[in-house]
FIKOLZA-1660 file (N, C-alpha, C; in steps of 0.1 Angstrom, whole numbers, plus 5000, padded with zeros to 4 digits):
% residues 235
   i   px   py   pz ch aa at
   1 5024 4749 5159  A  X  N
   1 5031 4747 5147  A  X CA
   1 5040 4759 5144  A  X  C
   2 5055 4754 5140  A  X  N
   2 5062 4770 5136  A  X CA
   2 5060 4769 5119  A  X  C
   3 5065 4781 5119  A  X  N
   3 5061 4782 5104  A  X CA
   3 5072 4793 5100  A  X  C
   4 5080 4792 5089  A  X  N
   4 5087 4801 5083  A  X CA
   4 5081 4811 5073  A  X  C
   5 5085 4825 5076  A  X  N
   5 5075 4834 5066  A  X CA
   5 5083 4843 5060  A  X  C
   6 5079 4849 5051  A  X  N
   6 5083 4865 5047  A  X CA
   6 5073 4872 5052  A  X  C
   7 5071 4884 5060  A  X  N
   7 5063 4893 5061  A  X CA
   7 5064 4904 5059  A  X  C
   8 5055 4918 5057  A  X  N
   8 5056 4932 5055  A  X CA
   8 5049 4936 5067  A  X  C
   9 5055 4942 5076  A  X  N
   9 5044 4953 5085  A  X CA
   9 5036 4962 5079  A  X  C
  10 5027 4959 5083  A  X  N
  10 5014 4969 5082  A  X CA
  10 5013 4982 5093  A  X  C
  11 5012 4978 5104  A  X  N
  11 5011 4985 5112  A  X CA
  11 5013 4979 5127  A  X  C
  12 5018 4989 5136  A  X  N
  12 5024 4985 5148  A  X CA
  12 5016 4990 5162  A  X  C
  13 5013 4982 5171  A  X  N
  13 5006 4990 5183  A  X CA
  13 5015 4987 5195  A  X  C
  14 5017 4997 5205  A  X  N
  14 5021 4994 5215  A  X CA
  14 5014 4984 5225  A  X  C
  15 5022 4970 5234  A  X  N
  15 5015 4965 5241  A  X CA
  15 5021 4959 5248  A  X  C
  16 5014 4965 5265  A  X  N
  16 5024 4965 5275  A  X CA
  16 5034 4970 5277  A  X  C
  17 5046 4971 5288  A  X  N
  17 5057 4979 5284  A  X CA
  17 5064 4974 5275  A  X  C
  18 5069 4963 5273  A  X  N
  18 5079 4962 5263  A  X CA
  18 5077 4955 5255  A  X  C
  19 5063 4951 5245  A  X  N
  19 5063 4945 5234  A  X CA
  19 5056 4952 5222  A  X  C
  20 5052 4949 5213  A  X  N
  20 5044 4955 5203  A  X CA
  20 5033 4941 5196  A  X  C
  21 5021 4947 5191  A  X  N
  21 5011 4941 5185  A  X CA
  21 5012 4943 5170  A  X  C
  22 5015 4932 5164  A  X  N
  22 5025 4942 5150  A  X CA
  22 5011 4935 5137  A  X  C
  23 5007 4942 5128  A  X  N
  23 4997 4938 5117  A  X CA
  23 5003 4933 5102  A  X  C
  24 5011 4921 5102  A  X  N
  24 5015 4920 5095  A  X CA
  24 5013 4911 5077  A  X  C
  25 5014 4916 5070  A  X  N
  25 5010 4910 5058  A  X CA
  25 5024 4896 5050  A  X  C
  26 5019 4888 5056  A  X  N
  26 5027 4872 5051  A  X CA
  26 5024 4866 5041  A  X  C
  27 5036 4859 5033  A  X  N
  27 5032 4856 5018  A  X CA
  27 5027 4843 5022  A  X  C
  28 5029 4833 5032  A  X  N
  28 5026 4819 5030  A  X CA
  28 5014 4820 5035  A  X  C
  29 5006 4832 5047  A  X  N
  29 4997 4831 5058  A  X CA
  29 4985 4840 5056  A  X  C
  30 4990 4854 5046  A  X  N
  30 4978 4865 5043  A  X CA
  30 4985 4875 5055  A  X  C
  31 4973 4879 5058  A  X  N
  31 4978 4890 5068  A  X CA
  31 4971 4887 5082  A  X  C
  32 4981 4888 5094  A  X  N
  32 4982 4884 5105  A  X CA
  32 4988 4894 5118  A  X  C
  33 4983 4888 5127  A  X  N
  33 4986 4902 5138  A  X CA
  33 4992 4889 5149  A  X  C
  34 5009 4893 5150  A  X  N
  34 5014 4891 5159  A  X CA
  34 5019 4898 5167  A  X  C
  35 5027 4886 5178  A  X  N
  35 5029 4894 5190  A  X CA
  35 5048 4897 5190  A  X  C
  36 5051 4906 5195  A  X  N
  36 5067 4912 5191  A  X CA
  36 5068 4912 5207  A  X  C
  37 5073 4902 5212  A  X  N
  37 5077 4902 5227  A  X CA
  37 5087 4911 5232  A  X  C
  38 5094 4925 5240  A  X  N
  38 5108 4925 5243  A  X CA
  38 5112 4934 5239  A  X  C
  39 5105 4939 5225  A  X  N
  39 5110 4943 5215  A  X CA
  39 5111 4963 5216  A  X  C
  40 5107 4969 5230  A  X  N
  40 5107 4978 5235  A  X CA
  40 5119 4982 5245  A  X  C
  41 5119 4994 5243  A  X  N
  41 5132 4995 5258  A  X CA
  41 5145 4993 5253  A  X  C
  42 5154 5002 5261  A  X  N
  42 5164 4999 5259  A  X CA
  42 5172 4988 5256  A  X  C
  43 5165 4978 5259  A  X  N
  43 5171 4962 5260  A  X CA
  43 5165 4959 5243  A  X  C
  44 5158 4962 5239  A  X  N
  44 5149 4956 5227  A  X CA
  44 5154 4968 5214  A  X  C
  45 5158 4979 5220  A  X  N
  45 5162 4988 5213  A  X CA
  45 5167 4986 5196  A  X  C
  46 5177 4976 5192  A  X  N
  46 5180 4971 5177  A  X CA
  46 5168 4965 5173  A  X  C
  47 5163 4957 5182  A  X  N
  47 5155 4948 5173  A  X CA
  47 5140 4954 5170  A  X  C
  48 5137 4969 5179  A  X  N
  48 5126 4977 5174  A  X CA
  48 5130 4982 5161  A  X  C
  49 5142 4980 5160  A  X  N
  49 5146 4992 5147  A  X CA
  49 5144 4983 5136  A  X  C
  50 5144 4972 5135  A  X  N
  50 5134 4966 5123  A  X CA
  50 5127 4962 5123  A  X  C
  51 5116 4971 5132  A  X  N
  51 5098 4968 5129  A  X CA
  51 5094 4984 5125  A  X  C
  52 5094 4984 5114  A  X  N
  52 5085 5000 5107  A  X CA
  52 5076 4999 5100  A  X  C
  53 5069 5006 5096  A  X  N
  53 5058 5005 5086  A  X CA
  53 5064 5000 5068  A  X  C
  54 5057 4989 5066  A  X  N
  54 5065 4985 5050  A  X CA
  54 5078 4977 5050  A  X  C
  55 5081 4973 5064  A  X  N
  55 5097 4967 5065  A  X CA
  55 5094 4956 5061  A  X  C
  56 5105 4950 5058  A  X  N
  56 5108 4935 5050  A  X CA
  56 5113 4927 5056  A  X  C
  57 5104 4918 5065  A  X  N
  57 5112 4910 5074  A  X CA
  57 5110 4894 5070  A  X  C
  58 5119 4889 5074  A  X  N
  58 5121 4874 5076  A  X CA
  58 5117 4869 5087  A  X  C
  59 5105 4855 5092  A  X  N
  59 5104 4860 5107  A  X CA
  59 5097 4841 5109  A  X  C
  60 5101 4836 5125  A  X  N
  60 5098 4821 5122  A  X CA
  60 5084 4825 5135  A  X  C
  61 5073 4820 5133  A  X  N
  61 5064 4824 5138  A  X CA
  61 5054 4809 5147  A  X  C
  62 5051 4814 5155  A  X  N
  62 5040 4800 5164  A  X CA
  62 5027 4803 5159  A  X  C
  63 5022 4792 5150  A  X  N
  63 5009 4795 5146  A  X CA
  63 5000 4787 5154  A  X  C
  64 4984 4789 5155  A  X  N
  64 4978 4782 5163  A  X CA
  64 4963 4784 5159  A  X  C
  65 4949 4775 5154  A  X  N
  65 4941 4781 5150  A  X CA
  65 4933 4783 5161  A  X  C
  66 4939 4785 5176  A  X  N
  66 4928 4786 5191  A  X CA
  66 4931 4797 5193  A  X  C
  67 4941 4808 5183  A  X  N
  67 4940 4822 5189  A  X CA
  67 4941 4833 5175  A  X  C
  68 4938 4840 5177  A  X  N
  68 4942 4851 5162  A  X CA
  68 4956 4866 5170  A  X  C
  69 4964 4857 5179  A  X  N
  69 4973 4869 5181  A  X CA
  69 4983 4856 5185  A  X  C
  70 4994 4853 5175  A  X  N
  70 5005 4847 5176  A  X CA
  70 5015 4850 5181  A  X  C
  71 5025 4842 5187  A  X  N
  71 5035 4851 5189  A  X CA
  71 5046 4849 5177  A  X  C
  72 5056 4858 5178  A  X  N
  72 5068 4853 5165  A  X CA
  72 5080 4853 5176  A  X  C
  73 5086 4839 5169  A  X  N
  73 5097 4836 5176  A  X CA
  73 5111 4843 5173  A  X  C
  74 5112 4843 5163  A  X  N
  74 5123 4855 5156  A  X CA
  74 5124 4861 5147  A  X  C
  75 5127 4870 5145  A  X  N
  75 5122 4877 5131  A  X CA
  75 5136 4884 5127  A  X  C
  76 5142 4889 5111  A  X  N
  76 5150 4902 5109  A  X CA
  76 5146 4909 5095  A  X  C
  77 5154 4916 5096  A  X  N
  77 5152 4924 5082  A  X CA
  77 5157 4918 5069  A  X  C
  78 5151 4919 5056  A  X  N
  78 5152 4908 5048  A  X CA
  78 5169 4918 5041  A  X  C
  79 5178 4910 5034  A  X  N
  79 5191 4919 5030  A  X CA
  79 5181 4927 5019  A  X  C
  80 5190 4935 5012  A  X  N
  80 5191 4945 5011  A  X CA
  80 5184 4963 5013  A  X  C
  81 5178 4961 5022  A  X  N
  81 5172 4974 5031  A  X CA
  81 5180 4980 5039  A  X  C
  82 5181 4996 5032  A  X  N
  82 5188 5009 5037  A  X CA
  82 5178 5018 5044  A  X  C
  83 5185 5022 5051  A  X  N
  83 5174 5035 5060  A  X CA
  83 5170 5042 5047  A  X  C
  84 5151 5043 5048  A  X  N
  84 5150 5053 5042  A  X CA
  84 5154 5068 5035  A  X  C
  85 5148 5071 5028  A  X  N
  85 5153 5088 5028  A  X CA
  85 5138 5091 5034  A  X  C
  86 5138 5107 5037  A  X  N
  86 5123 5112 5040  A  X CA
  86 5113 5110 5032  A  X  C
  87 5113 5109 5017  A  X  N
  87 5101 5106 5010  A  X CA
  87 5099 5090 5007  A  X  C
  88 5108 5082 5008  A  X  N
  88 5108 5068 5009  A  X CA
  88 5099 5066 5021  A  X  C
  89 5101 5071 5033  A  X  N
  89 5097 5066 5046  A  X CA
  89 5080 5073 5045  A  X  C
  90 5079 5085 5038  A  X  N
  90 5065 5087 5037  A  X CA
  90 5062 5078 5028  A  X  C
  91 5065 5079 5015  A  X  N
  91 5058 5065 5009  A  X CA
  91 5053 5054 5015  A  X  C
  92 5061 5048 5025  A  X  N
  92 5062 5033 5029  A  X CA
  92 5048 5037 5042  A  X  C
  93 5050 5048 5052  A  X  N
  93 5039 5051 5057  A  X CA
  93 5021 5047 5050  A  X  C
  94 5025 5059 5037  A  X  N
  94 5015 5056 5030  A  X CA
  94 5005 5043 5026  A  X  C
  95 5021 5034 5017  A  X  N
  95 5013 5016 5014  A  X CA
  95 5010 5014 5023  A  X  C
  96 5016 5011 5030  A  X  N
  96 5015 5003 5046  A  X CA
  96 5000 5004 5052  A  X  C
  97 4997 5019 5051  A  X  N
  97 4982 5021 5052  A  X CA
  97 4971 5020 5047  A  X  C
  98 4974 5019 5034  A  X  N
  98 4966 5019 5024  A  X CA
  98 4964 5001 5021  A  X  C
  99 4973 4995 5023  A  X  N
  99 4970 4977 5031  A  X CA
  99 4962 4977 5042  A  X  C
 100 4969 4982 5050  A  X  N
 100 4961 4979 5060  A  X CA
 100 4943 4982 5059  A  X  C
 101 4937 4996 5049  A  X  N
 101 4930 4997 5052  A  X CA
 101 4923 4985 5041  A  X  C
 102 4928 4985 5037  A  X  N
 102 4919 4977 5023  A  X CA
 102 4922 4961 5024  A  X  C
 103 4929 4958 5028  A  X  N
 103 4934 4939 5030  A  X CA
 103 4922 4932 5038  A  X  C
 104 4910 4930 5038  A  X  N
 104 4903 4921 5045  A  X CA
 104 4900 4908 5043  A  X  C
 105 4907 4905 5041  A  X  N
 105 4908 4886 5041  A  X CA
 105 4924 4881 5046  A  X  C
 106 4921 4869 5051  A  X  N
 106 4937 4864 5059  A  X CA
 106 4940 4854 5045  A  X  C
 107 4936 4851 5035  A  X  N
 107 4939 4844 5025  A  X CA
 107 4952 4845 5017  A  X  C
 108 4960 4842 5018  A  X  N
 108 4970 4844 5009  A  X CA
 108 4973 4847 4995  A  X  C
 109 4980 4860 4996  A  X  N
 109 4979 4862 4982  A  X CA
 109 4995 4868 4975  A  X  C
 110 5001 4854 4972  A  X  N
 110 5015 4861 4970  A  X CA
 110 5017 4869 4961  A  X  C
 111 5009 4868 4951  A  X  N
 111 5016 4880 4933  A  X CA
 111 5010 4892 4944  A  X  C
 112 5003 4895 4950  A  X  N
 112 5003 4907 4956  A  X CA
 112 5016 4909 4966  A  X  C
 113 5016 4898 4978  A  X  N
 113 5031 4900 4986  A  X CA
 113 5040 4904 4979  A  X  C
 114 5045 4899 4962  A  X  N
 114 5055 4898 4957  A  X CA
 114 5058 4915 4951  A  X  C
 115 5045 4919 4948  A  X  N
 115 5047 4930 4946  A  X CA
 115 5053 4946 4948  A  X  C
 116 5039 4944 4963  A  X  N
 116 5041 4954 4974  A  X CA
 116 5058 4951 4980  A  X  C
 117 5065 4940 4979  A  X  N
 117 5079 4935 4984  A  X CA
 117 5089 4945 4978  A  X  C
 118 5088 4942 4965  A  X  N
 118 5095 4947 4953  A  X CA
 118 5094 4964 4953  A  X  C
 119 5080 4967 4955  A  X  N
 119 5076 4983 4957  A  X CA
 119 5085 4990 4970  A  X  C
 120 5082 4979 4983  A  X  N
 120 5097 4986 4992  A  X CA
 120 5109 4986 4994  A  X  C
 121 5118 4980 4986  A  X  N
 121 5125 4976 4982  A  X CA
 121 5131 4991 4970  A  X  C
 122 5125 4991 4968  A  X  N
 122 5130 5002 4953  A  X CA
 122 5123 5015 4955  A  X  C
 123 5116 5012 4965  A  X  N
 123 5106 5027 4966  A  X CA
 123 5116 5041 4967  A  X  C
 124 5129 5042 4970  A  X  N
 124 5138 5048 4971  A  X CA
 124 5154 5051 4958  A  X  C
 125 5150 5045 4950  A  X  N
 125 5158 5043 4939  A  X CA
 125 5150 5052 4929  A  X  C
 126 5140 5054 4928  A  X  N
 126 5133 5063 4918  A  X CA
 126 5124 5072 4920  A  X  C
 127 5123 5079 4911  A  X  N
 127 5114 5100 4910  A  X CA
 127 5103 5093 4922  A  X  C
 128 5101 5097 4931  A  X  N
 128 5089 5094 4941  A  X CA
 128 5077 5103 4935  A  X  C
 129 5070 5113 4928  A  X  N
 129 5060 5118 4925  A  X CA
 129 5051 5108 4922  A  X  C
 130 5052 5101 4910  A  X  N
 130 5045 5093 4906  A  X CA
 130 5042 5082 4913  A  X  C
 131 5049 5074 4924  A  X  N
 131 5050 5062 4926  A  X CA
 131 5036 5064 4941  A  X  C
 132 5032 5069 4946  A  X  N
 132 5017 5068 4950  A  X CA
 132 5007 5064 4941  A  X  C
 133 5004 5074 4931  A  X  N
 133 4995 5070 4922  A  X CA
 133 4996 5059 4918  A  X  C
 134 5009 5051 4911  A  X  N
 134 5009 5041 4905  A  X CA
 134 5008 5026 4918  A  X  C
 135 5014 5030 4928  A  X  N
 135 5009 5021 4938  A  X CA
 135 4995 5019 4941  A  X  C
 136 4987 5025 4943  A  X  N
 136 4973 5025 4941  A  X CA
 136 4963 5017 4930  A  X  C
 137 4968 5022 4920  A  X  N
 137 4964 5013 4909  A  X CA
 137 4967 4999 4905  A  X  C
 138 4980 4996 4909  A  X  N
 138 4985 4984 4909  A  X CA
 138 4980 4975 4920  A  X  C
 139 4976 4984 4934  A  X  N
 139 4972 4972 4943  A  X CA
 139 4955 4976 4936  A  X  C
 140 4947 4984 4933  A  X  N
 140 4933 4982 4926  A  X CA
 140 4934 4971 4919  A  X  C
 141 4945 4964 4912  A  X  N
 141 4947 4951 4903  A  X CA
 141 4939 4939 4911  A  X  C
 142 4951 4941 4924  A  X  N
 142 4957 4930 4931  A  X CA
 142 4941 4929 4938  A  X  C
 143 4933 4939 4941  A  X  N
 143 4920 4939 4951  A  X CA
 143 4910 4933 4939  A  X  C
 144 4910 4934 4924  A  X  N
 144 4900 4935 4916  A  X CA
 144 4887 4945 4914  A  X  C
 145 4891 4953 4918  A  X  N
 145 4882 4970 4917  A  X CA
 145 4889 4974 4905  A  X  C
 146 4903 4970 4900  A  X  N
 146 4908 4981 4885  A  X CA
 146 4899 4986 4881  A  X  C
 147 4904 5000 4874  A  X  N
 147 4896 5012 4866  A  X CA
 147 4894 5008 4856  A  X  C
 148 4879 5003 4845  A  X  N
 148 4886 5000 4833  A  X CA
 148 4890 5006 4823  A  X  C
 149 4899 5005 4815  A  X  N
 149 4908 5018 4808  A  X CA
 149 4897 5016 4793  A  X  C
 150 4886 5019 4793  A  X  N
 150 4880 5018 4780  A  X CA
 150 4876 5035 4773  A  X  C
 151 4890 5038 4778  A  X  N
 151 4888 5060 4773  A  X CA
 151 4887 5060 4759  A  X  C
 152 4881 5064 4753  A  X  N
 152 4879 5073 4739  A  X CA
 152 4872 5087 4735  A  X  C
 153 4873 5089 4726  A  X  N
 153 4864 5102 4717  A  X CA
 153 4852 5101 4728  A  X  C
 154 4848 5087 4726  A  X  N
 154 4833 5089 4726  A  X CA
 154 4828 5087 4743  A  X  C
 155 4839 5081 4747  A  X  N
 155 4838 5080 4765  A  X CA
 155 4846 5086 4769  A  X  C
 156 4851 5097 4770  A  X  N
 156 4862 5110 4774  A  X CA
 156 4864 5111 4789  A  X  C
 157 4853 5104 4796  A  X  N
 157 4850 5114 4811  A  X CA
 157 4849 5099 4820  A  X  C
 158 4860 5100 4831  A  X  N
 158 4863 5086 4841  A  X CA
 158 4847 5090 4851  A  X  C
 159 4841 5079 4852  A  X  N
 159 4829 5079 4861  A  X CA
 159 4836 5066 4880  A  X  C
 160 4838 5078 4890  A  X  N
 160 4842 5068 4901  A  X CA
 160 4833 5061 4905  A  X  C
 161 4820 5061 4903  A  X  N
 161 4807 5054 4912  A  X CA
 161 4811 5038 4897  A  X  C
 162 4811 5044 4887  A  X  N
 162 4807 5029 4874  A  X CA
 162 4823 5021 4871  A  X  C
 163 4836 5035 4875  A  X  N
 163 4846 5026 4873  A  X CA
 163 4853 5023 4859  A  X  C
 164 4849 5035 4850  A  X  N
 164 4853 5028 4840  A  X CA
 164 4847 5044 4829  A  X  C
 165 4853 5044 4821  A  X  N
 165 4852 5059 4813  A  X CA
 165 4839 5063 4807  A  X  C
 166 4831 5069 4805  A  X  N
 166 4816 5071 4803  A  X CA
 166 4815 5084 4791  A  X  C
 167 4808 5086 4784  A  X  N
 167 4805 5099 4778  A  X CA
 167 4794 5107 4780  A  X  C
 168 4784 5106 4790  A  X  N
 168 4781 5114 4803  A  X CA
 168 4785 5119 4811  A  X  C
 169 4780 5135 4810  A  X  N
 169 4781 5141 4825  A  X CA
 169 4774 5144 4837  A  X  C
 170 4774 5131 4847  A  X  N
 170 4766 5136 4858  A  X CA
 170 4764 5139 4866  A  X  C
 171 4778 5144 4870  A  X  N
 171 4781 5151 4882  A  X CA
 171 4792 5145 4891  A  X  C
 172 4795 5129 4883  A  X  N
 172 4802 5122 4890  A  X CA
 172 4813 5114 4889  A  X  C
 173 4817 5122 4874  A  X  N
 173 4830 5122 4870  A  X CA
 173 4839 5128 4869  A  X  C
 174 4850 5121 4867  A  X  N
 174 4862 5137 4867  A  X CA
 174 4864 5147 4858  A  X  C
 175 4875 5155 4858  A  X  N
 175 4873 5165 4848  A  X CA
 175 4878 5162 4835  A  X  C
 176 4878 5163 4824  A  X  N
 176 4880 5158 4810  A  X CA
 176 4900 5159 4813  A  X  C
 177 4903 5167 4816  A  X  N
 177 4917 5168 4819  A  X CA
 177 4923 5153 4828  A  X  C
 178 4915 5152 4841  A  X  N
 178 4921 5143 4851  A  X CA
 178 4916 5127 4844  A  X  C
 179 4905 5126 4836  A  X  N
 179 4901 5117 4828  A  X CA
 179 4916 5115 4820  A  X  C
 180 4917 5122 4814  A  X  N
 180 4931 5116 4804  A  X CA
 180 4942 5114 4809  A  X  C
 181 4946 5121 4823  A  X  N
 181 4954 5116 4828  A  X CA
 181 4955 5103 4836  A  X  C
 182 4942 5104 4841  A  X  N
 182 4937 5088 4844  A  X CA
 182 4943 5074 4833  A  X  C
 183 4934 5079 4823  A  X  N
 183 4939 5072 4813  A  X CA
 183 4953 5068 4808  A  X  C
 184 4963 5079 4808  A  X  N
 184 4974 5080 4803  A  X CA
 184 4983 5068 4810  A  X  C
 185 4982 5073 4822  A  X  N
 185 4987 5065 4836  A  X CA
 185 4984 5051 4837  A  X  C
 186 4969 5049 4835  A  X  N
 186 4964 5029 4831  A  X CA
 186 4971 5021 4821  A  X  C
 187 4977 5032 4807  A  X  N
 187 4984 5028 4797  A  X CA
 187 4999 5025 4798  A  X  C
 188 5007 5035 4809  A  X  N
 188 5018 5036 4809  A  X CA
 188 5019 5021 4817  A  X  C
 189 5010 5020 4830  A  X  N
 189 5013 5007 4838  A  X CA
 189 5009 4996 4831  A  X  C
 190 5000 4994 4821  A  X  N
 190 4996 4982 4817  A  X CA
 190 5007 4981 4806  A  X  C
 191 5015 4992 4801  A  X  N
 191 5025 4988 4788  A  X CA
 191 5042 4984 4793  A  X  C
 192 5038 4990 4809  A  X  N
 192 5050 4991 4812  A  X CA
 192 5061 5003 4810  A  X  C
 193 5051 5013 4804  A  X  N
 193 5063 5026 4803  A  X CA
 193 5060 5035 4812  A  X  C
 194 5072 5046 4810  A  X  N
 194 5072 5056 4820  A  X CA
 194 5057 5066 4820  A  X  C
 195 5056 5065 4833  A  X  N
 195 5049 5076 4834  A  X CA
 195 5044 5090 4831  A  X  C
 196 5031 5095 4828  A  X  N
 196 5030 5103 4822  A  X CA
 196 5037 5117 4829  A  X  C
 197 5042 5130 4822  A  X  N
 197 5044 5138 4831  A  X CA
 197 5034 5145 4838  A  X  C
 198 5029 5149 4849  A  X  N
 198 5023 5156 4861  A  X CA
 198 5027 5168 4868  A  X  C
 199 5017 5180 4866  A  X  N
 199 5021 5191 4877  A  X CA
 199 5019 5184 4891  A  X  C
 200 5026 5194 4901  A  X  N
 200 5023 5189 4912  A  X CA
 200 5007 5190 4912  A  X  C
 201 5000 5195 4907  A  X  N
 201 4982 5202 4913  A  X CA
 201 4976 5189 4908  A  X  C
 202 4978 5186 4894  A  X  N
 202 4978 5177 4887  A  X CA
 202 4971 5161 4898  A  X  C
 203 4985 5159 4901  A  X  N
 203 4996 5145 4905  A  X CA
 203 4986 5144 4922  A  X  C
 204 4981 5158 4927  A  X  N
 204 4975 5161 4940  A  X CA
 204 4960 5157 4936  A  X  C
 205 4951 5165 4926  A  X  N
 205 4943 5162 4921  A  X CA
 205 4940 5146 4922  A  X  C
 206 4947 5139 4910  A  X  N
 206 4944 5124 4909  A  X CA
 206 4947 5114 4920  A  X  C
 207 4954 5121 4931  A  X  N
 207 4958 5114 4944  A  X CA
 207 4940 5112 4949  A  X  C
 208 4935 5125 4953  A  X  N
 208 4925 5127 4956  A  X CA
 208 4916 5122 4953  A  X  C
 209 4910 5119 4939  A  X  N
 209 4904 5112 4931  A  X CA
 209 4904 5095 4930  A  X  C
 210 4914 5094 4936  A  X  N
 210 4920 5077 4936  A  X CA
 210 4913 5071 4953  A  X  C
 211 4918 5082 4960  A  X  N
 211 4912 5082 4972  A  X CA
 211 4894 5078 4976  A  X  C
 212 4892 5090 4965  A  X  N
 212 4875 5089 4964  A  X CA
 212 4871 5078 4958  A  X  C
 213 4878 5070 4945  A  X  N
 213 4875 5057 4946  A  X CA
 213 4874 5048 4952  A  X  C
 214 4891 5042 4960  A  X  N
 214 4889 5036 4969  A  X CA
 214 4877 5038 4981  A  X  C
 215 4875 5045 4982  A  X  N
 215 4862 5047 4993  A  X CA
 215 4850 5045 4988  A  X  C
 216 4850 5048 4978  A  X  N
 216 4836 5041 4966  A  X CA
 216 4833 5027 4966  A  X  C
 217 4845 5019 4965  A  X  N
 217 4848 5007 4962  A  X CA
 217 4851 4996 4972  A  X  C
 218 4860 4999 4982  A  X  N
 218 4862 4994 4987  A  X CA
 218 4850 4992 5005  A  X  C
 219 4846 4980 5005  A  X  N
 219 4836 4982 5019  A  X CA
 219 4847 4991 5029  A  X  C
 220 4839 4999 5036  A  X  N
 220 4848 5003 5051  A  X CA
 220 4857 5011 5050  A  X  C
 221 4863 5014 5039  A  X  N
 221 4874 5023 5038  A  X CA
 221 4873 5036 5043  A  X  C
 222 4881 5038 5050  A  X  N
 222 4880 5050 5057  A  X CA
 222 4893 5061 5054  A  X  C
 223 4890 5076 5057  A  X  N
 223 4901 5083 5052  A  X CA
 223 4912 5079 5058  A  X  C
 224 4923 5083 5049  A  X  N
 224 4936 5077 5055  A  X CA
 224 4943 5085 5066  A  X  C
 225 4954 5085 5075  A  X  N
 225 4960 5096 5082  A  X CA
 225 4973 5100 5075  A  X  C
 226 4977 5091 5068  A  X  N
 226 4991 5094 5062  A  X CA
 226 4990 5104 5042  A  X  C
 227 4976 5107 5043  A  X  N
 227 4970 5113 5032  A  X CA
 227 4982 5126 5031  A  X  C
 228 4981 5137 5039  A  X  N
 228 4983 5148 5040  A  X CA
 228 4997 5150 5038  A  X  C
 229 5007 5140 5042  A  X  N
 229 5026 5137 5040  A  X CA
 229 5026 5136 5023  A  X  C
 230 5017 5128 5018  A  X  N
 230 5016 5127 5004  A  X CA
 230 5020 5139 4995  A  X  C
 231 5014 5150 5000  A  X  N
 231 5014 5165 4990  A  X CA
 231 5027 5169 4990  A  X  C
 232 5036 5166 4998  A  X  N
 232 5051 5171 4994  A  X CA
 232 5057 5161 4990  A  X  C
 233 5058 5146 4991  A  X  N
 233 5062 5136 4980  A  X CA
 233 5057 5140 4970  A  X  C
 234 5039 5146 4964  A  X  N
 234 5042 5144 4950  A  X CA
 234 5047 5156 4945  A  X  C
 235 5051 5168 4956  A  X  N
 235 5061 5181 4948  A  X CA
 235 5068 5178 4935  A  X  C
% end
């Protein structure tokens, strides 16, 4: 069966000399691992240049339920995508990975496709500090782990094991400071305003903390490799 898709790459492996094993996330299909025939080498040269981590491709693909590695018959880049800048291309590193680690179901899920689309797409048009953190949270929506934003007087302190603001301290919450920032941040995205302002130590801090969630939360999550590029996007 062919099938017309929008996809996002996730992630790319070398296979064989000249093809690639590409992990891609499709709005009609979930996320799927096909096969990029060619697409190495000199000869394949343009058409590797639109397979990256987070790219937006258009792509007509052979589906088949007797194997889990398809091949795609053609694929390009969706219009309007400019070469990154260097912190766009670490961002997109970043999501990319942070899908990859956390996406375990092939179920389709377009308000999330539509999302993460939109996030690379624009990931480069605005202040990049913020926009990790707030990607994170927003795909925490899209997974159903969200933080719940129930901060007050009387529950001051974010708990990562319960998920949701507590007025205990038991070793396993954050600090009254990173708590309000927590909070601030759940308000700005759920109202739709700009984000709160962050020092870098700050913006490092709550990266880290988001991190230790997802690993809380999510089965299997494992640390990321593209963690470490983060600390000078959130400069």
């Amino acid at each position: 069966m062919i099938v017309a898709t929008r996809g996002i790459v996730l992630r790319l492996t070398p296979y064989k000399e000249t093809s690639l094993i590409g992990r891609v996330f499709t709005r009609q299909l979930g996320v799927r691992s096909y096969l990029f025939k060619g697409v190495r080498g000199a000869k394949g040269k343009k058409r590797q240049s639109a397979l990256h981590p987070l790219a937006c491709i258009d792509m007509v693909v052979y589906e088949s339920d007797k194997t889990t590695l398809c091949n795609v018959k053609e694929y390009s880049l969706m219009d309007g995508q400019d070469m990154p800048t260097p912190a766009g291309n670490a961002l997109a590193f970043f999501a990319s990975e942070l899908l990859y680690r956390t996406l375990q179901t092939d179920d389709p899920m377009p308000m999330l496709f539509d999302y993460v689309e939109h996030f690379a797409q624009q990931r480069d048009s605005a202040p990049p500090q913020m926009m990790p953190l707030q990607f994170m949270l927003n795909l925490s929506f899209h997974l159903g782990i969200e933080p719940l934003n129930n901060y007050s007087t009387s529950t001051p302190l974010f708990s990562v094991v319960e998920g949701r603001f507590v007025g205990c301290d038991t070793g396993q919450e954050l600090s009254p400071d990173m708590s309000l920032h927590l909070h601030q941040l759940l308000e700005a995205i759920a109202s739709n305003y700009a984000p709160p302002v962050m020092s870098f130590e700050q913006r490092s801090q709550l990266l880290e903390a988001l991190l230790l969630y997802y690993q809380t939360h999510v089965s299997g999550f494992r640390k990321l490799f593209s963690n470490e590029i983060m600390h000078d996007v959130l400069r």
